[in-house]
C-alpha positions, 0 to 999 in steps of 0.5 A, spaced: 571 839 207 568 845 202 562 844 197 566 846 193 572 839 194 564 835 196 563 837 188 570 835 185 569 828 189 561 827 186 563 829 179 567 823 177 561 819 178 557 822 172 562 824 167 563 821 160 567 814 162 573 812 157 575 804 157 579 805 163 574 809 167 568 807 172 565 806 177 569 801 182 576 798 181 578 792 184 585 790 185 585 782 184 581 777 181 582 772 186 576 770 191 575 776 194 576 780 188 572 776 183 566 776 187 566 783 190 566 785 182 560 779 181 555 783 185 557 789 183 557 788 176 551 783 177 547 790 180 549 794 174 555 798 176 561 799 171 567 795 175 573 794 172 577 788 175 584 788 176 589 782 175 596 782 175 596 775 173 594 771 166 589 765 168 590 760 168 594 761 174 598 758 180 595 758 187 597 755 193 591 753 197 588 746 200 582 746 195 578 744 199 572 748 200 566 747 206 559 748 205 561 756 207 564 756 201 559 753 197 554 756 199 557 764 195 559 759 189 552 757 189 549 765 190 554 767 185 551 762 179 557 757 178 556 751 176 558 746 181 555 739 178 560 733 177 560 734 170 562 741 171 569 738 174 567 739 182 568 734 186 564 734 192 565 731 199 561 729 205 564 732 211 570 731 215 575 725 217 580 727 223 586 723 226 589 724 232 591 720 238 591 713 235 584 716 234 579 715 227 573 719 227 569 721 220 564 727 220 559 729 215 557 736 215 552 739 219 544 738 216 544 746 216 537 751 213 543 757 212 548 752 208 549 746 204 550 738 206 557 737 202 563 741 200 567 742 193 574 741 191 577 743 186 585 746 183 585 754 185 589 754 178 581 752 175 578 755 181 580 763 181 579 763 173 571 760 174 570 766 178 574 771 174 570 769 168 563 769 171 564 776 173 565 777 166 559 774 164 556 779 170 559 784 166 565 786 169 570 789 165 577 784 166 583 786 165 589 781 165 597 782 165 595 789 169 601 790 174 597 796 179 602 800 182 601 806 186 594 809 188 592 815 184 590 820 191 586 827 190 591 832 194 585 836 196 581 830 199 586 825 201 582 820 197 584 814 192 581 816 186 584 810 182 590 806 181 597 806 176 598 801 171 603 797 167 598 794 163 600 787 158 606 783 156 609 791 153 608 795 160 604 799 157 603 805 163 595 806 164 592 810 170 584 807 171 579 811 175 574 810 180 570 814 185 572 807 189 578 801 190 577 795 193 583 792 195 583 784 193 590 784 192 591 778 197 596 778 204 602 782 201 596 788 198 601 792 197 595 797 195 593 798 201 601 799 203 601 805 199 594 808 203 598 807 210 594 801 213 599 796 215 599 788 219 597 789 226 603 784 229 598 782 235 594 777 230 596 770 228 598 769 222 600 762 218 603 760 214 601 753 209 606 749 204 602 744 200 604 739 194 600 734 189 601 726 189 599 721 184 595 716 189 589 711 188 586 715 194 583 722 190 577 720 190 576 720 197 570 724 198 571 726 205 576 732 207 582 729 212 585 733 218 591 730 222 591 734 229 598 732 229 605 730 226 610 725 227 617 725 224 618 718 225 624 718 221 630 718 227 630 712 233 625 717 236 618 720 234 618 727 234 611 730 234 612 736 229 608 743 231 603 744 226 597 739 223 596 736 216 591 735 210 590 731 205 585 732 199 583 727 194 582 731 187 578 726 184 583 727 177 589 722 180 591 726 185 591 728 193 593 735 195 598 734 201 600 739 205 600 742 213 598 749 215 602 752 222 600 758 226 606 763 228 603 763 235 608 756 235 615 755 239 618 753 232 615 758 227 621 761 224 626 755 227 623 750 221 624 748 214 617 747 213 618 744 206 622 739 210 617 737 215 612 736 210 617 731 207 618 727 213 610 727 214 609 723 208 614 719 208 611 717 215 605 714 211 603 709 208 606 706 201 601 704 197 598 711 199 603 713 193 605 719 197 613 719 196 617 724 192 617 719 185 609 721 185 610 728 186 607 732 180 609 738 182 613 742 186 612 744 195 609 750 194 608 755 200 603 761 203 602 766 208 595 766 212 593 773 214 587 772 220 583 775 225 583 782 221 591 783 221 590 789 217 584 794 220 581 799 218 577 795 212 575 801 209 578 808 208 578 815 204 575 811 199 578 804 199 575 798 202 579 792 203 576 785 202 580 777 203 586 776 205 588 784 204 584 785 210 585 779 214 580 775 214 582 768 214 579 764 219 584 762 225 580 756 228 581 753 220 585 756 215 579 757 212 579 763 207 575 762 201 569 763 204 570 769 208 574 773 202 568 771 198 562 773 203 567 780 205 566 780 197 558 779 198 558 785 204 562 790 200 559 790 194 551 792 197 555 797 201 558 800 195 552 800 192 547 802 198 553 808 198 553 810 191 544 810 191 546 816 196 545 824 193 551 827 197 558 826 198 558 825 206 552 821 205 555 816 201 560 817 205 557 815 211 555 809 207 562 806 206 564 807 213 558 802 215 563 796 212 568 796 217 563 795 223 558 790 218 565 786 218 566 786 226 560 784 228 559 778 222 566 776 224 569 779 230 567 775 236 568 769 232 575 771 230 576 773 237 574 766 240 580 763 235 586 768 237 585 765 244 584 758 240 591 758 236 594 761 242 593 753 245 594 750 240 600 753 238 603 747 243 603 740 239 602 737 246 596 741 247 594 738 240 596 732 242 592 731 249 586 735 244 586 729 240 587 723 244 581 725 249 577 729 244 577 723 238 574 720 243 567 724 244 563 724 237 558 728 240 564 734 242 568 733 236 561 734 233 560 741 236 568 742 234 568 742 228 561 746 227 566 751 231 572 750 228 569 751 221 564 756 223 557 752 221 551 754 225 545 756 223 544 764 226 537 764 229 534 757 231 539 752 230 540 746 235 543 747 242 551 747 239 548 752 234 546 756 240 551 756 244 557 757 239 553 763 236 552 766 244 559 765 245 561 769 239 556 774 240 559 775 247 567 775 246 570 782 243 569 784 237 577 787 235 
């Protein structure tokens, strides 16, 4: 690049900023995009947040949040008390095999005891909120459409817009976009960064039910499904959740992986139904209870859209892939890749020249990789097995029956250790990640 196309790029950062200028763009106040906007703004950026939405809002999503997630609720100020409408819940309850087995989170110095619940509709706008109160400028109703690209560096210098009820064209400005925009991130699209068909995807359908369990405070996951409907049970492929909301409701649902024999075969909606009607009356979970539709989302996992940053675009949550394939999980990894976007951009934007802000923001796809990568590379394999309900079923009959296993399994799964020290199980999980591939 000449000097003269270094200096072009550098001057956006220091001239007179207009309502629709700044520093950084984030495109989508979910998870993700909200905490990113929290730490940037916090450390005294100009960030204009993006939502194509008006909260409050509807999010297909478990609600139930591990103590990972509770711990970037906490980084970022939130308020988490009961009073403040969260429900806290002590573990993990896992059935499977005729098997009953009830976990409390592991006692950790990197992370809390317990884990939240509470709706995504409430939810996502707590976070929006508190990154306006960090001072990021929020702008709802605003439809991004296509990246405003400098033809003389190839970089993204901002985004168009159809602001509000009336459309209102508007372009935004920014020497760097982060993109929040969620699995479809069509943002990331129009930089030419598409979804590597070698990573899992999955898919979750999930509903609400009026039922005397809400207020169950441990998490529960069944490792298998039944259709017990015909002369015969059929074990369905896939396993289930139900979360008590505290507020009169359970959040029933179940979550499939692509590397499943069925996965494009069944009706997902359907098979949630026969699952329910498998349980227990008194449990309330029958069709007159529902309070809502069945609802359905995608799960982008393992990095299924790389590179994470590029001509000054950086991906975070479920644009760039980062869904846990051993759980499901993604709010806690859309909010630390938040976390780890915003200190890169704000070490970048501390640099003197153009290539050594550059140099900067081409740090967070390796940060990434070697904070997730070898885990991630553990859970591919793992939703290969998996992805076989007999396989599930033989894990769950033999393994149910080892607390001292299931313990390790589920600080495996929802990737609980602590990073230095730790007990034997902390140790051996961190080993195994740091030694498995980082792709």
């Amino acid at each position: 690049m000449t000097e003269s196309a270094t200096e072009s790029v550098s001057e956006s950062a220091t001239t007179p900023r207009s309502e629709h200028c700044a520093d950084v763009i984030v495109v989508g106040a979910g998870p993700a995009g909200s905490a990113t906007a929290y730490h940037l703004a916090k450390s005294g950026l100009e960030v204009l947040l993006l939502e194509k939405t008006a909260f409050p809002r509807e999010k297909v999503c478990g609600d139930g949040l591990t103590p990972r997630a509770t711990k970037q609720l906490i980084s970022m100020g939130i308020d988490i008390s009961e009073e403040a409408g969260w429900l806290r819940n002590k573990g993990l309850r896992i059935i499977g095999g005729g098997n009953r087995l009830q976990l409390d989170w592991p006692d950790l110095a990197s992370y809390p005891d317990y884990g939240l619940v509470r709706k995504r509709d409430d939810f996502d706008e707590q976070l929006a909120r508190q990154a306006q109160k960090a001072g990021a400028r929020l702008y709802e109703r605003c439809n991004v459409g296509a990246p405003v690209i400098n033809e003389l560096t190839g970089r993204i210098e901002g985004v168009q817009a159809k602001l509000g009820e009336e459309k209102t064209p508007v372009t935004f400005s920014a020497p760097i976009v982060v993109a929040a925009d969620g699995n479809s991130t069509r943002l990331s699209l129009a930089m030419g960064l598409h979804r590597r068909e070698d990573r899992p995807m999955g898919v979750a359908v999930r509903t609400y039910f009026t039922s005397p369990r809400h207020d169950d405070d441990y998490l529960e996951s069944w490792l298998e499904l039944w259709d017990r409907r015909g002369a015969q049970d059929r074990l369905l492929p896939g396993y289930g959740w139900i979360f008590g909301m505290g507020d009169g409701t359970s959040n029933v649902g179940l979550g499939v992986l692509n590397t499943s024999a069925s996965f494009k075969e069944l009706d997902w909606r359907e098979i949630l139904k026969a699952w329910c009607a498998s349980m227990p009356a008194d449990w309330g979970y029958t069709p007159e209870n529902m309070t809502g539709p069945i609802r359905g989302a995608a799960l982008p996992m393992a990095f299924n859209r790389q590179p994470h940053y590029t001509k000054g675009l950086l991906l975070v949550g479920d644009a760039g892939g980062l869904v846990n394939p051993f759980n499901g999980e993604g709010i806690a990894y859309a909010m630390e890749s938040g976390s780890i976007a915003a200190e890169v951009i704000l070490q970048a934007q501390a640099r003197a020249t153009y290539a050594q802000r550059e140099l900067a923001l081409q740090r967070y796809p390796k940060i990434l990789k070697d904070t997730y990568g070898g885990y991630y590379s553990l859970g591919r394999a793992f939703v290969k097995l998996i992805g076989n309900p007999k396989v599930m079923q033989i894990a769950a009959q033999r393994g149910l029956t080892h607390p001292l296993l299931m313990r390790f399994t589920l600080k495996m799964l929802a990737n609980l250790t602590d990073p230095t020290g730790g007990d034997a199980m902390d140790r051996i999980i961190n080993g195994l990640s740091k030694v498995a591939p980082k792709a």
